[in-house]
N, C-alpha and C positions, 0 to 999 in steps of 0.2 A: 212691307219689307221688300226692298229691293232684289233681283235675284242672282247671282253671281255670274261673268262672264264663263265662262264653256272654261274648262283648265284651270278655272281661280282655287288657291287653296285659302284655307280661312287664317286669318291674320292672327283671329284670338288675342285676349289681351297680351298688353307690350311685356307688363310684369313690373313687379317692385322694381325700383329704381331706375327703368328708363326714362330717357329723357322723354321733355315734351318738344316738338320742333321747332322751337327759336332755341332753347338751350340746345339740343343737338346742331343745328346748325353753325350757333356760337364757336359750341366745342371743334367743331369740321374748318371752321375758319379762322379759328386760331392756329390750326396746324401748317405749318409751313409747306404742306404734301396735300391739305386737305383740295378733294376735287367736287366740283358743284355734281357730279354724279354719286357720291355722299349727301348729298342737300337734300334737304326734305324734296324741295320742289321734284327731285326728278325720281323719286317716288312715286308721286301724285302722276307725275306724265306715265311713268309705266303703270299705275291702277286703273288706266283706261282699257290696258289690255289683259286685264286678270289678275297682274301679280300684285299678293299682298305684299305686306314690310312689317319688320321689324328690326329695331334700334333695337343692339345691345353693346351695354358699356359699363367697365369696370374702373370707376372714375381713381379709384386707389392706384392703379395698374398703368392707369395712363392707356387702356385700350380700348376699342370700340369697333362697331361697324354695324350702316345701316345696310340691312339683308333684302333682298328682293325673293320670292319666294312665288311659282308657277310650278303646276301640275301638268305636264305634255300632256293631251290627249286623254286617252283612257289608261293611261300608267297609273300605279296605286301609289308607284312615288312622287316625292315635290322636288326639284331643283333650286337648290338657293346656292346667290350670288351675292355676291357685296361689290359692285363694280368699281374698281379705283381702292379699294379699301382693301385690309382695315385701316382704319385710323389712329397708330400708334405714337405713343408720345417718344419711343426708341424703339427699333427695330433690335434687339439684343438677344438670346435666346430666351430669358427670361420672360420678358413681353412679351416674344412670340407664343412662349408655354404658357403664360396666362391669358392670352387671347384664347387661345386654342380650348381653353377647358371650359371658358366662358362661351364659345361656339356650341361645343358640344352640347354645355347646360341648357342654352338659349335655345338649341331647335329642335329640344325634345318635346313631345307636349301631344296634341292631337294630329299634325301633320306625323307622317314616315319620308325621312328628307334623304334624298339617297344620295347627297354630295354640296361639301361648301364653296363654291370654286371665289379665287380671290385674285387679283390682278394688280397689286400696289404699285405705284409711283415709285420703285426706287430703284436706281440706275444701278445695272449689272457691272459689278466689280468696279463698282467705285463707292464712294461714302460709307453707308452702314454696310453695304455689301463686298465691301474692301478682302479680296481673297477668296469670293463667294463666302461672307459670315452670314446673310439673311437667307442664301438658298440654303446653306448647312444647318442653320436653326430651325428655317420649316420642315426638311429633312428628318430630324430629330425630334422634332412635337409631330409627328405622322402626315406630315403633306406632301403631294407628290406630284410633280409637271402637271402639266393638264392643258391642254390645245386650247390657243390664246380666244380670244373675245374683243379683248380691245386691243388699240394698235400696239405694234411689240417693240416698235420705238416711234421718234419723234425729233421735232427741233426745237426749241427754245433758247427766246433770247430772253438777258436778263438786260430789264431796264434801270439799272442802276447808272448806269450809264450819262451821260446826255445828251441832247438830241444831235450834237454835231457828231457826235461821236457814233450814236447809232446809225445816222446816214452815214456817216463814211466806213458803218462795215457794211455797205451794201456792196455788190460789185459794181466796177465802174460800169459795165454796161445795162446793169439794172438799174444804176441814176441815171442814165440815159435814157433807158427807159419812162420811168417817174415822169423827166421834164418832157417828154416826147407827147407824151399823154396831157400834161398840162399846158403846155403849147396847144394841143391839138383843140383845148375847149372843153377839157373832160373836167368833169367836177364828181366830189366824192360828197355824201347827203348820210345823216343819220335820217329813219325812216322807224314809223310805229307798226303796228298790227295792221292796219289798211293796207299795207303794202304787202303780205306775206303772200299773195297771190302773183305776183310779180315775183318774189323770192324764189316759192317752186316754180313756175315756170321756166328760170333759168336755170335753179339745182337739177330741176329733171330733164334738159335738154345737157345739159353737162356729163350728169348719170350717162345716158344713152350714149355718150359718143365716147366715154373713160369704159363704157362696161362694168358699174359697180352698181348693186342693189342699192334704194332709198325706201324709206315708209312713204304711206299713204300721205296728202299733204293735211290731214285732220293734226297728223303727229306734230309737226311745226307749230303750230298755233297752240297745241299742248303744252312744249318746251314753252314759248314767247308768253303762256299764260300761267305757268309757272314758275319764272323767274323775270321776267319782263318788269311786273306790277313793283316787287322791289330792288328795279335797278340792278339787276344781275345777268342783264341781256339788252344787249343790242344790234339791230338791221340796219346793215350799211350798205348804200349805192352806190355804184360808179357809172353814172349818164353823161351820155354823148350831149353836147351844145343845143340840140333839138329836147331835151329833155330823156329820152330815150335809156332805161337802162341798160346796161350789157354786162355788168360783172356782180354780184353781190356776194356779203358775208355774214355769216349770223355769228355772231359773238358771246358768249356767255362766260361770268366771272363767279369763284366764289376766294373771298375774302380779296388778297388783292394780286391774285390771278386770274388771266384770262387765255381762253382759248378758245377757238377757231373752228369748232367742230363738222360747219357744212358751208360751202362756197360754192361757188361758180363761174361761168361767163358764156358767152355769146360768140358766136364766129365773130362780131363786129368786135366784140370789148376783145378779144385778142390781136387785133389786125391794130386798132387804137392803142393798145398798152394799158390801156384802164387798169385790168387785174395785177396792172406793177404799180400804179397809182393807187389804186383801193388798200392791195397789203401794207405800201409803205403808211397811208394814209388810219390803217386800225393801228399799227403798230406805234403810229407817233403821238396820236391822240390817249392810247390805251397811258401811256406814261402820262401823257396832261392831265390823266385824270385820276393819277395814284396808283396805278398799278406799277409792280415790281418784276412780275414777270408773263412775258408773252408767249402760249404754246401754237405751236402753227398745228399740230393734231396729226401725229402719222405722217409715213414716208409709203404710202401704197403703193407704188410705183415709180421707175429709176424718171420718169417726166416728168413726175410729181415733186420728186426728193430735190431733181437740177432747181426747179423752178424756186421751193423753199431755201436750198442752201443759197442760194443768192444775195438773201435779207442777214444774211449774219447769224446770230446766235451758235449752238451746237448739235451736234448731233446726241441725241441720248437712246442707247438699249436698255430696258429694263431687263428683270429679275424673270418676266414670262407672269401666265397664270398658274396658278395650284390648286388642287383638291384635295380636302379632306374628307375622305369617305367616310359615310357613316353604314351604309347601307352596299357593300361589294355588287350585288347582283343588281342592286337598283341604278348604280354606277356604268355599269354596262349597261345594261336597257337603253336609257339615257343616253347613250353615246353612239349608241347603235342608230336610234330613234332618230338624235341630230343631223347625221350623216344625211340620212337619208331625207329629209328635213331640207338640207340648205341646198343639196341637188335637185331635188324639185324646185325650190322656188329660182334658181337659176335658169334649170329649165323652161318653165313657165314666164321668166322673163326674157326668152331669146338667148342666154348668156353661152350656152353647150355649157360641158362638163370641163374644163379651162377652165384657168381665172386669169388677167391681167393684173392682180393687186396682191399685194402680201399677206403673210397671213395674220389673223386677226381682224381682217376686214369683209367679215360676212354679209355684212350691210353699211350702215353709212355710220359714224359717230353714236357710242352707246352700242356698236356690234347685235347682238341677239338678244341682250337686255335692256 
C-alpha cells in the first residue's frame, strides 16, 4: 500500500451514484460554464500533492461538483474546494438550495471538513446574477464571501464571430504589432511534452520579472499529462527566424472552451512583438479548431489587463468566492493558517510583504488548489 503524501486526507468511497470520470467530465462539458478545473484531469494534477476528490452530483437537480479536499499540516480539519464549480445546470435559488444540502450530505463521512469554498464562472450582475440574484440565493442556503482563489475577473472573447472580424477587434496598433512580428521572421509552432523545459524556462523567467508565485516545473508536465493525452491541452511557440523561442503559451480546453492559464516571453520576444503574434495566433487557430470561446485568464495587473484588452473580447467580474462552513472554528484556523502560509512562501521567494497582482492571484493559474 502506497502511503499518503504529508496533509492527504482520505478520499473514501465516491458513494452511490457518483459519477465515473468520463461521465463526469461528459456532464462538465456539456455545461456552457463548465471549466477544465472541474475535469477529472485536474484532480489527478492536484493528487500529486495530497488532495483527494470527490464528485458529487445530483443528476435530478441539474447540480454537481468535483471537490478537492487537503488537510493543512497538523490541522484536524480538511479543506474542500470545488475550483470553478459548482456545476449547475441554473443558478436559481433553488439549485442553489439543492446543491447546498447535497454539499453538506457529500462531506460528511470520516473527514471533519471545516469549509466548502466555491468560485463559479458567473459574471457579477449580469446573466443569472442580474440584481445580485446568485449572490442572494447563496446568501440564503448559508454561503458567505470568502477571499478569492482564482482570478476575480477576466477577458473573454467569443468566437462566434469570424476571423476578419476578430482581427479587426484588435487595436489598430496591436495589428501592428502582429504584422511587425511577422515581418520580422517570427513564426508561431504548436509543440509536445519535449518541449515543456523550454516552456518553464520562459514562464519562470516571466514570474521573476512580473513578481508572481509559479509551482515547481514537475506541475506542468502534470497538467500536460493530464489533459494533453486527450486533446485538451496545448504548447505554443513563438521563435525568432534562428529558431530561438521567446514567448510561449500553454493552452488548456474543456468541452469547447479554452483558456490561457500560463504564458510568457523573453526580453527578446517583447522587443520582436512575438507575444502579439503568439496571442493573436492561439486565438485564431482556437476557433479553427471549434472552439467558441477564448479566456485570456485574469487581469493581475493594470500591464497585464492593457496588454489583454487590446485582442477584443470583454471584460468580465464574477460573483467572487464563498464558503460554506461546516465547521466555524475549523474555518478560522484555516484562514489564519493560510495567511500566514502565502507570506512565507512570498517571503521565501524574494517577493517582501506587497504584491503587484490582484487579488485571487496567490500563485499562477489553479491559485492554491
Amino acid at each position: 500500500m502506497t502511503a499518503s503524501p504529508p496533509g492527504a486526507v482520505p478520499g473514501g468511497p465516491p458513494g452511490a451514484g457518483s459519477p465515473d470520470p468520463d461521465a463526469w467530465d461528459a456532464y462538465v462539458e456539456a455545461n456552457p460554464l463548465g471549466s477544465y478545473l472541474q475535469l477529472e484531469g485536474w484532480a489527478r494534477v492536484k493528487a500529486v500533492n495530497g488532495w483527494a476528490s470527490r464528485r458529487l452530483l445530483d443528476a435530478s437537480a441539474g447540480a454537481g461538483a468535483q471537490v478537492l479536499l487537503r488537510r493543512p499540516g497538523p490541522l484536524p480539519w480538511a479543506f474542500a474546494y470545488a475550483p470553478r464549480g459548482p456545476v449547475l445546470g441554473a443558478w436559481d435559488a433553488s439549485t442553489v438550495g439543492r446543491f447546498t444540502e447535497l454539499a453538506r450530505d457529500g462531506l460528511r463521512g470520516d473527514t471533519r471538513v471545516s469549509h466548502l469554498r466555491v468560485d463559479p464562472e458567473i459574471e457579477r450582475d449580469a446573466g443569472p446574477d442580474d440584481g445580485g440574484a446568485v449572490a442572494a440565493a447563496l446568501g440564503a442556503s448559508g454561503w458567505r464571501a470568502a477571499p478569492p482563489i482564482q482570478p476575480v475577473s477576466t477577458r473573454a472573447i467569443d468566437l462566434a464571430a469570424d476571423e476578419d472580424a476578430l482581427w479587426g477587434d484588435l487595436r489598430k496598433k496591436w495589428r501592428q504589432y502582429v504584422n511587425k512580428a511577422r515581418t520580422g521572421g517570427v513564426r508561431v509552432v504548436d509543440a509536445g511534452p519535449e518541449r515543456l523545459d523550454e516552456f518553464y524556462a520562459i514562464y519562470r523567467e516571466t514570474a521573476d520579472r512580473a513578481g508572481f508565485l509559479i509551482r515547481a516545473q514537475s506541475a506542468y508536465r502534470d497538467v500536460w499529462d493530464a489533459f494533453g493525452p486527450a486533446g485538451r491541452a496545448r504548447l505554443l511557440f513563438a521563435e525568432l527566424p534562428d529558431g530561438t523561442p521567446v514567448a510561449t503559451l500553454f493552452l488548456v480546453r474543456a468541452g469547447t472552451r479554452v483558456v490561457e492559464p500560463y504564458g510568457g516571453m523573453t526580453q527578446a520576444g517583447a522587443e520582436s512583438r512575438a507575444n502579439y503574434l503568439l496571442k493573436w495566433e492561439a486565438i485564431r487557430s482556437s476557433k479553427e479548431q471549434g472552439a467558441t470561446s477564448y479566456d485570456l485568464w485574469g487581469l493581475a495587473h493594470a500591464g497585464i489587463a492593457h496588454f489583454k484588452t487590446g485582442f477584443g473580447g470583454r471584460e468580465i467580474h464574477y460573483v467572487g468566492a464563498w464558503d460554506l462552513v461546516l465547521d466555524p472554528l475549523g474555518r478560522r484556523t484555516f484562514s489564519v493558517a493560510q495567511g500566514a502560509r502565502v507570506r512565507l512562501e512570498r517571503f521565501r521567494h524574494g517577493l517582501g510583504g506587497g504584491s503587484r497582482t490582484a487579488a485571487g492571484y496567490g500563485g499562477d493559474a489553479g491559485g492554491d488548489a
